[in-house]
mmCIF file of the N, C-alpha and C atoms, coordinates in Angstrom:
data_MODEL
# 
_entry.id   MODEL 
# 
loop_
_atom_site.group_PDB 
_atom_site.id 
_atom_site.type_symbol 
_atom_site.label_atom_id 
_atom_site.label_alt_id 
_atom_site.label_comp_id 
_atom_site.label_asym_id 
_atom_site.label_entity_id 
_atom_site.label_seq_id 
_atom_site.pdbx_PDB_ins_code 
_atom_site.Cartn_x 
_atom_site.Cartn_y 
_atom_site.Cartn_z 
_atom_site.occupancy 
_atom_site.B_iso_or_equiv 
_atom_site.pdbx_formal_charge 
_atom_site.auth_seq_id 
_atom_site.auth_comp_id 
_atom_site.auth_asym_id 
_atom_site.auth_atom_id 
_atom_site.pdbx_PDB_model_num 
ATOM 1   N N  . UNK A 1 1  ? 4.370   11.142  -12.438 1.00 0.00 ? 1  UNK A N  1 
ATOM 2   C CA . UNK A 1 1  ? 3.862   10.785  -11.129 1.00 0.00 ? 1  UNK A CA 1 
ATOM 3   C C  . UNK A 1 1  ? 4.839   9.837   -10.452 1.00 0.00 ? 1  UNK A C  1 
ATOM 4   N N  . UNK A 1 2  ? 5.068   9.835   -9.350  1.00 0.00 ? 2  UNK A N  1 
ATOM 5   C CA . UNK A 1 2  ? 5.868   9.204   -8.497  1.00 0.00 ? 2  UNK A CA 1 
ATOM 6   C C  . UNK A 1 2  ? 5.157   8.032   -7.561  1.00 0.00 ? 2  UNK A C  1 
ATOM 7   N N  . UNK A 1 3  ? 5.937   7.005   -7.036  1.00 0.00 ? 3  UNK A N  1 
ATOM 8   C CA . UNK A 1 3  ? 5.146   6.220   -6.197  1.00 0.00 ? 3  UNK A CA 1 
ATOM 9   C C  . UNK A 1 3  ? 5.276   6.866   -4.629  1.00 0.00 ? 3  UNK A C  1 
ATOM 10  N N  . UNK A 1 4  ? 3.998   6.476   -3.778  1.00 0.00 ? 4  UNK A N  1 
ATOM 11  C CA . UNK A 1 4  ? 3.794   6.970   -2.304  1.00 0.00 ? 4  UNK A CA 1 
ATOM 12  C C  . UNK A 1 4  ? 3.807   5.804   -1.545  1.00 0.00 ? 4  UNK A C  1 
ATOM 13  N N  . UNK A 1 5  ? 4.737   5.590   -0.999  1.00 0.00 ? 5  UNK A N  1 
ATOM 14  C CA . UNK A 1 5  ? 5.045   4.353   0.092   1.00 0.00 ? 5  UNK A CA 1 
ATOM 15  C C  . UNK A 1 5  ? 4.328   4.535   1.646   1.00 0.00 ? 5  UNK A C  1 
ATOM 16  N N  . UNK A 1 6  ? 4.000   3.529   1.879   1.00 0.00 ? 6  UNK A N  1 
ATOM 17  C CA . UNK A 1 6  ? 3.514   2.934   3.337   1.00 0.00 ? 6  UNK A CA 1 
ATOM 18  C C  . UNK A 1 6  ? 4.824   3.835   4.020   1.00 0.00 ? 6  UNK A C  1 
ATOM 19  N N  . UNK A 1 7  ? 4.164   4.087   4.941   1.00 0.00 ? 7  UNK A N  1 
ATOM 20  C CA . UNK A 1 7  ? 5.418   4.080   6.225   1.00 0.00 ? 7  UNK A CA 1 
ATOM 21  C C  . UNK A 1 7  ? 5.724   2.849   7.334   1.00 0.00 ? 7  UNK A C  1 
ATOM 22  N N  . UNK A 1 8  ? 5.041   1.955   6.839   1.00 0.00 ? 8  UNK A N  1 
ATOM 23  C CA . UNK A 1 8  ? 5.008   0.231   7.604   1.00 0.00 ? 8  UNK A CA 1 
ATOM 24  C C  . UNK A 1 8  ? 5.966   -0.696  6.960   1.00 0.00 ? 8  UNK A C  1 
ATOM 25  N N  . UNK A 1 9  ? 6.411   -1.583  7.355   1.00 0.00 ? 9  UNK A N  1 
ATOM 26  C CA . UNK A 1 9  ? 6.790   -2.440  6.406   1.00 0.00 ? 9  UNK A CA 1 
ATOM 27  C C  . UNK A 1 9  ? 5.944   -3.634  7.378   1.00 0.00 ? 9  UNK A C  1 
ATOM 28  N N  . UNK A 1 10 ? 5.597   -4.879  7.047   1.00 0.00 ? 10 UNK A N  1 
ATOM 29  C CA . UNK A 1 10 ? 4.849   -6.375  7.488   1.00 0.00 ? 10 UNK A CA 1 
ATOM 30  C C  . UNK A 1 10 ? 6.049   -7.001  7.371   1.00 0.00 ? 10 UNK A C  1 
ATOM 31  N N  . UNK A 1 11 ? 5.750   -8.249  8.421   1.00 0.00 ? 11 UNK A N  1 
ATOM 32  C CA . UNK A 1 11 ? 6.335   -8.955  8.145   1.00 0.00 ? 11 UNK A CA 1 
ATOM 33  C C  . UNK A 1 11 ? 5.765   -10.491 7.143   1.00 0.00 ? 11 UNK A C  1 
ATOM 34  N N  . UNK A 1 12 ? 4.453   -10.323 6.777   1.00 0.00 ? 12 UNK A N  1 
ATOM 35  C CA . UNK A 1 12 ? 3.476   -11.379 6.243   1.00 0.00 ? 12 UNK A CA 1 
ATOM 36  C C  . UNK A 1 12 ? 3.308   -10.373 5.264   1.00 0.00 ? 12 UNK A C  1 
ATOM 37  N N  . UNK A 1 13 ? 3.051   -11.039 4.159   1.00 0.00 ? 13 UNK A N  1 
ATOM 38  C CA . UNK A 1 13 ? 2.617   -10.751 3.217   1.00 0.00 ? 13 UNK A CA 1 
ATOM 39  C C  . UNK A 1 13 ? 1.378   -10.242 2.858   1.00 0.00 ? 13 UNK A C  1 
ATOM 40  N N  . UNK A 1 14 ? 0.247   -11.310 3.482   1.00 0.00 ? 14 UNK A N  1 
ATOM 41  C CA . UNK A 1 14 ? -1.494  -10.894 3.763   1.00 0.00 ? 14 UNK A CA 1 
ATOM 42  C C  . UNK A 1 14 ? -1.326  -9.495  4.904   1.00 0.00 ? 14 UNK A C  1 
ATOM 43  N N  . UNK A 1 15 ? -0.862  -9.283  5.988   1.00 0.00 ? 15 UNK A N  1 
ATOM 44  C CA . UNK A 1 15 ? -0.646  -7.972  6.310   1.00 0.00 ? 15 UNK A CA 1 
ATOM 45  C C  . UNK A 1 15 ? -0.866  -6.847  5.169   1.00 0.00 ? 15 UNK A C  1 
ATOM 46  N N  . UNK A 1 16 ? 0.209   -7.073  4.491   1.00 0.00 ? 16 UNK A N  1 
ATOM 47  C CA . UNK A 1 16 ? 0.101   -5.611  3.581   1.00 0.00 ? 16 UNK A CA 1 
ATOM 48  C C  . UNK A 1 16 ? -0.864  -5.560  2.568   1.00 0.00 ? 16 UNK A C  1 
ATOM 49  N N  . UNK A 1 17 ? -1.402  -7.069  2.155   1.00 0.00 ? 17 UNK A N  1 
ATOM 50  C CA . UNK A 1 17 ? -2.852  -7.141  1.294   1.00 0.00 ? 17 UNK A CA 1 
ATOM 51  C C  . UNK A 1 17 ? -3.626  -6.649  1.951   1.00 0.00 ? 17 UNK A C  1 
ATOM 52  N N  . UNK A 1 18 ? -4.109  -6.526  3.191   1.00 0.00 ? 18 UNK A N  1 
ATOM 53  C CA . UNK A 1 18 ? -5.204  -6.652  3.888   1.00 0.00 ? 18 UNK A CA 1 
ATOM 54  C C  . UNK A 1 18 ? -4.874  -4.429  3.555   1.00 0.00 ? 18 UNK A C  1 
ATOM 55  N N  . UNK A 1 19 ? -4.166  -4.036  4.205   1.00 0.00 ? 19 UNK A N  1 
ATOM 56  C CA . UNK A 1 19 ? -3.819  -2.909  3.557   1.00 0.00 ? 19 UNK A CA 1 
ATOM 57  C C  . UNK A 1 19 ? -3.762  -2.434  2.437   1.00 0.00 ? 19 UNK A C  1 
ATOM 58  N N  . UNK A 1 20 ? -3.525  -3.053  1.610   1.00 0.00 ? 20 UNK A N  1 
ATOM 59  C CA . UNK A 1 20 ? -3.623  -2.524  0.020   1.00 0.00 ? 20 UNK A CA 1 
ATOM 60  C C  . UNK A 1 20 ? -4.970  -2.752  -0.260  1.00 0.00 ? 20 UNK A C  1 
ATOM 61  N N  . UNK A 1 21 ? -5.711  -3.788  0.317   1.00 0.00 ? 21 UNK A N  1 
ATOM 62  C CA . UNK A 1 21 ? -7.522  -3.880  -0.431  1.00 0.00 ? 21 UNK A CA 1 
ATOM 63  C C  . UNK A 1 21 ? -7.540  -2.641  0.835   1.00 0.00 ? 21 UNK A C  1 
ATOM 64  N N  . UNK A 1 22 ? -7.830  -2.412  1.653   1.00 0.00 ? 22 UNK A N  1 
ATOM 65  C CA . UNK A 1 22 ? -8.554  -1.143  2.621   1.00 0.00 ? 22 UNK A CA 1 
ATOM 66  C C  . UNK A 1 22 ? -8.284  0.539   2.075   1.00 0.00 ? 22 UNK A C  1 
ATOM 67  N N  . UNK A 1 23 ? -6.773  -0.003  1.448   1.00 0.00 ? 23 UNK A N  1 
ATOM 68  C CA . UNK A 1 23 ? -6.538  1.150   0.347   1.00 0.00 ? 23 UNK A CA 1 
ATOM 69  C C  . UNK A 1 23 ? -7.408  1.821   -0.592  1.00 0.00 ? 23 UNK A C  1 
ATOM 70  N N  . UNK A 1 24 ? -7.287  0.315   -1.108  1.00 0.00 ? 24 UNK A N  1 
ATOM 71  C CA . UNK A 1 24 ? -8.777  0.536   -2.631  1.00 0.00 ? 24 UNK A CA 1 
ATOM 72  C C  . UNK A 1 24 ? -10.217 0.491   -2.400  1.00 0.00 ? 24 UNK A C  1 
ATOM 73  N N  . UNK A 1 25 ? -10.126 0.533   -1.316  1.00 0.00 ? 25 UNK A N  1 
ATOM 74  C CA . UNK A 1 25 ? -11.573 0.343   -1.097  1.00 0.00 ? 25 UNK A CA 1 
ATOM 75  C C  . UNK A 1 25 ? -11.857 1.560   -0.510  1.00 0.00 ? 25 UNK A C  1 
ATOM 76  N N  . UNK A 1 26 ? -11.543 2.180   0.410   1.00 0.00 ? 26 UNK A N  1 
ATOM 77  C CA . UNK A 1 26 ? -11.458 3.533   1.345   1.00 0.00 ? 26 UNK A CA 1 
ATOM 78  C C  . UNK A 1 26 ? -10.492 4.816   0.434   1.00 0.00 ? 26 UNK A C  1 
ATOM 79  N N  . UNK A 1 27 ? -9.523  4.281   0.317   1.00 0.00 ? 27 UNK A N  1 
ATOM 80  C CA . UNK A 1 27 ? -9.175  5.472   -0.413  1.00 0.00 ? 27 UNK A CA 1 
ATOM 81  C C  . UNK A 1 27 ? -8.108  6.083   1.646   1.00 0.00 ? 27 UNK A C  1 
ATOM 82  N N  . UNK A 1 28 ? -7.237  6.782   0.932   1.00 0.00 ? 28 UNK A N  1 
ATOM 83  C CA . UNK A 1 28 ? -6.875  7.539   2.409   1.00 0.00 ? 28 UNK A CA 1 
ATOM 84  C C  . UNK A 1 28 ? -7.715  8.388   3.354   1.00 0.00 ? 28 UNK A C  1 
ATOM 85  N N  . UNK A 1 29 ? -8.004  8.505   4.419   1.00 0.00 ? 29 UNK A N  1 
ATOM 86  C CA . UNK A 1 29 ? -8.513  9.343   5.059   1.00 0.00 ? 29 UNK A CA 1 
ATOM 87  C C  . UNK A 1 29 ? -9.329  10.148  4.449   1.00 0.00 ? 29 UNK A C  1 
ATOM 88  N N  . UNK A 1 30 ? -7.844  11.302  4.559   1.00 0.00 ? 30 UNK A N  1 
ATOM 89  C CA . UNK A 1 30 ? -7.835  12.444  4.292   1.00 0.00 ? 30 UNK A CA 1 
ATOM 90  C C  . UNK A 1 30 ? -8.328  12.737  2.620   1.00 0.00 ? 30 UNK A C  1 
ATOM 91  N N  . UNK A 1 31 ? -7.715  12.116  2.066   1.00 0.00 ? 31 UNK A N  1 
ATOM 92  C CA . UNK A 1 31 ? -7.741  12.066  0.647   1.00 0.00 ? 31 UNK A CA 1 
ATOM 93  C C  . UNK A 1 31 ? -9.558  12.117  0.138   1.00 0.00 ? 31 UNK A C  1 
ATOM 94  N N  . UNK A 1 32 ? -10.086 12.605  -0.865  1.00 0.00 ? 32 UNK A N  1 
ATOM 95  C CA . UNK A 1 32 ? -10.885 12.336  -1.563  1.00 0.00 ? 32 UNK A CA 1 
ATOM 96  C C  . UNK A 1 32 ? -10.783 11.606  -2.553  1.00 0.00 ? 32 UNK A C  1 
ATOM 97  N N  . UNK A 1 33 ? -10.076 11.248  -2.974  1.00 0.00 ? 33 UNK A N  1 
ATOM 98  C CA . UNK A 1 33 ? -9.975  10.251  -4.321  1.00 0.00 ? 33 UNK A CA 1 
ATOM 99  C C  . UNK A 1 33 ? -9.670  9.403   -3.765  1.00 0.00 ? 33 UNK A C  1 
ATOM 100 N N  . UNK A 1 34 ? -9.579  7.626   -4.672  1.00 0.00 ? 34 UNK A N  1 
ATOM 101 C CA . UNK A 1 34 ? -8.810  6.437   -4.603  1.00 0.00 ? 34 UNK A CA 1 
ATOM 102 C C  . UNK A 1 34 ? -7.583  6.698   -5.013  1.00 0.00 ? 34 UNK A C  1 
ATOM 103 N N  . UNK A 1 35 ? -6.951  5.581   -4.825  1.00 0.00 ? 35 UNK A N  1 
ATOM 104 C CA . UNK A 1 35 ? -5.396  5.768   -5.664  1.00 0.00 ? 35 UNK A CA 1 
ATOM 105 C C  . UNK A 1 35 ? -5.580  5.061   -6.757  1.00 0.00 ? 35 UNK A C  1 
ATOM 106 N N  . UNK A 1 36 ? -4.803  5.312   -7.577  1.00 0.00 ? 36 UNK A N  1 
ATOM 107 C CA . UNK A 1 36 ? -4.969  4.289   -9.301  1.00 0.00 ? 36 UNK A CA 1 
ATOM 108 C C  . UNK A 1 36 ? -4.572  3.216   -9.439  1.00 0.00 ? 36 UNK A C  1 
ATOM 109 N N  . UNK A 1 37 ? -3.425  3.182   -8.568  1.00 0.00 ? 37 UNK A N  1 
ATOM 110 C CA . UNK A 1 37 ? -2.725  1.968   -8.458  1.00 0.00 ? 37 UNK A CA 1 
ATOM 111 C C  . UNK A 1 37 ? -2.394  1.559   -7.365  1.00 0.00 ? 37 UNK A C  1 
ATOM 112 N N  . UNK A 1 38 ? -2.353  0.069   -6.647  1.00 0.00 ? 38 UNK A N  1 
ATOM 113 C CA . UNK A 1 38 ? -1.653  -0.098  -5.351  1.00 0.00 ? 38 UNK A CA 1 
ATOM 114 C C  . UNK A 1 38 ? -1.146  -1.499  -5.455  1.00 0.00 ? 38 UNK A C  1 
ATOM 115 N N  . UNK A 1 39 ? -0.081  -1.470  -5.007  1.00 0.00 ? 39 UNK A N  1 
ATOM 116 C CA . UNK A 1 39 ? 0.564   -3.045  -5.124  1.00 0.00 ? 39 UNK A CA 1 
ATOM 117 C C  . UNK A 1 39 ? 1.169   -3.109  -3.677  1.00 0.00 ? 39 UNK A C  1 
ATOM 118 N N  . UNK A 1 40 ? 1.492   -4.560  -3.601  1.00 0.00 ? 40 UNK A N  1 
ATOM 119 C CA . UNK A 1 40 ? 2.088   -5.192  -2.393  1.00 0.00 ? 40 UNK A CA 1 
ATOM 120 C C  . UNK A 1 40 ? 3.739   -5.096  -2.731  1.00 0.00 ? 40 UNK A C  1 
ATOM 121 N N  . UNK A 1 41 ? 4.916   -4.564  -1.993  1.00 0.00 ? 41 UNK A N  1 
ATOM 122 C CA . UNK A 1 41 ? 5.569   -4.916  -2.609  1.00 0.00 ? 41 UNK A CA 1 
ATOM 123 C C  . UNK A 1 41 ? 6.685   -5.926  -1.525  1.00 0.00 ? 41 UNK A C  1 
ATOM 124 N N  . UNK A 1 42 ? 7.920   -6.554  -2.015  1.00 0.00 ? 42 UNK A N  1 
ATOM 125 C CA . UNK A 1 42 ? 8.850   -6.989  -1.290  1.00 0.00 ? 42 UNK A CA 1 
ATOM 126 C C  . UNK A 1 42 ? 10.275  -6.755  -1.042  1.00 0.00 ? 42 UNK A C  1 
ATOM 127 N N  . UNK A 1 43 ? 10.777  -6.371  0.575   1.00 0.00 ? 43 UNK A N  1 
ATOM 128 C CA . UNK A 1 43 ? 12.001  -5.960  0.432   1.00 0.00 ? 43 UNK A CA 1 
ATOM 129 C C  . UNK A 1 43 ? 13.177  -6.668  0.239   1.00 0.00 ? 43 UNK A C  1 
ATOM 130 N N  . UNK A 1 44 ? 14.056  -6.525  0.307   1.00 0.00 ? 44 UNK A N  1 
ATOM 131 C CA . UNK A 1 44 ? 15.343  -7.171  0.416   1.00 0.00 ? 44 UNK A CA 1 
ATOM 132 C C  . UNK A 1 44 ? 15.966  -8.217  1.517   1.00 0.00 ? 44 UNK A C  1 
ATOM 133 N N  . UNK A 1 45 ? 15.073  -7.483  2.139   1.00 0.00 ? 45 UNK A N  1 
ATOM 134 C CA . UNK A 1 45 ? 14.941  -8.048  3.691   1.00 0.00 ? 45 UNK A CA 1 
ATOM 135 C C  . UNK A 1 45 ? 14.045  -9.140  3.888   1.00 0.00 ? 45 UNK A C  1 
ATOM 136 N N  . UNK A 1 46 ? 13.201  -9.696  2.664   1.00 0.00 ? 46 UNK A N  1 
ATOM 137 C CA . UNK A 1 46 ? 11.782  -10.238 3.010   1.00 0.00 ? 46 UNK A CA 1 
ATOM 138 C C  . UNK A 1 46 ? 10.518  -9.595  3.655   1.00 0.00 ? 46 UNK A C  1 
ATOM 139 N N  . UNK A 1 47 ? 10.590  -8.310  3.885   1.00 0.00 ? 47 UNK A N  1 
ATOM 140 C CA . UNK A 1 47 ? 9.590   -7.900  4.460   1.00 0.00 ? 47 UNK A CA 1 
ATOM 141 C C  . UNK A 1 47 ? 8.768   -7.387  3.619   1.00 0.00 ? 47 UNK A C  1 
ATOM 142 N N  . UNK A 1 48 ? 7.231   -6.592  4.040   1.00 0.00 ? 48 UNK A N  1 
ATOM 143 C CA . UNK A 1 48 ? 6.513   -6.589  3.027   1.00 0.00 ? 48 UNK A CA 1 
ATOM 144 C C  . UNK A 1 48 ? 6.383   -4.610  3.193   1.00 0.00 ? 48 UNK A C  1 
ATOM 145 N N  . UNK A 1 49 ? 5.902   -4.294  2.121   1.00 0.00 ? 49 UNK A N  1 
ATOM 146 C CA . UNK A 1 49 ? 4.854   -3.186  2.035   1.00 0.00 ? 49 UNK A CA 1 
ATOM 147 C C  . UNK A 1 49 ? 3.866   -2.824  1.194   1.00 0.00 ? 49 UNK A C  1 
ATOM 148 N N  . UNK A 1 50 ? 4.007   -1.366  1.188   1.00 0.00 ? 50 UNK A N  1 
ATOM 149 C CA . UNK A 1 50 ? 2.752   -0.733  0.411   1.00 0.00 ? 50 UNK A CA 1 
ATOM 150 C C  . UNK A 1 50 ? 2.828   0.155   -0.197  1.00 0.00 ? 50 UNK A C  1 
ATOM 151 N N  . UNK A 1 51 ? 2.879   0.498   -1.811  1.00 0.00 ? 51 UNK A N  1 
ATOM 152 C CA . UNK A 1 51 ? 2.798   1.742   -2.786  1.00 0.00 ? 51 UNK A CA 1 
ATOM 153 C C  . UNK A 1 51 ? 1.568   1.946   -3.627  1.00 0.00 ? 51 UNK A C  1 
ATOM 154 N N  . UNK A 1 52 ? 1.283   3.283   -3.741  1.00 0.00 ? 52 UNK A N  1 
ATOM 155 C CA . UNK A 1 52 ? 0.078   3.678   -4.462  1.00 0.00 ? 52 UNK A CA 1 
ATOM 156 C C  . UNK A 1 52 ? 0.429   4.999   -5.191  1.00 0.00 ? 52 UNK A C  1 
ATOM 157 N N  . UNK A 1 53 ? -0.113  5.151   -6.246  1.00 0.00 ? 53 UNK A N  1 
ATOM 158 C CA . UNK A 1 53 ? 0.011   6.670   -6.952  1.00 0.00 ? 53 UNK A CA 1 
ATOM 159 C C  . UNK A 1 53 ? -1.364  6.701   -7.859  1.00 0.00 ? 53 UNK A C  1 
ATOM 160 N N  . UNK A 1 54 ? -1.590  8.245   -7.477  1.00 0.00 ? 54 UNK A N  1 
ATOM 161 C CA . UNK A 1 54 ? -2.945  8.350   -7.799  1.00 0.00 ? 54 UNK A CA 1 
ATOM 162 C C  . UNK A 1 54 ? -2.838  9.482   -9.236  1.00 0.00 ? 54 UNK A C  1 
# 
């Protein structure tokens, strides 16, 4: 399984939490399942995002 990245990046950190709990909690849209995993992550840049793999 591979990781599925945000197409966002934040510039705050709580940004992309606030996204990663709406993740786990909702699940995608479209999707019927949750994802298994979701973390916050950080770029190089300092900026923030979002990966999940289900």
């Amino acid at each position: 399984m591979a990781w599925i990245y945000s197409g966002k990046l934040y510039d705050s950190e709580f940004q992309a939490g606030c996204l990663a709990a709406r993740m786990r909690e909702e699940g995608f849209i479209l999707s019927k399942r949750s994802p298994r995993y979701v973390y916050v992550f950080k770029t190089k840049t300092g900026r923030y995002g979002v990966k999940c793999m289900w």
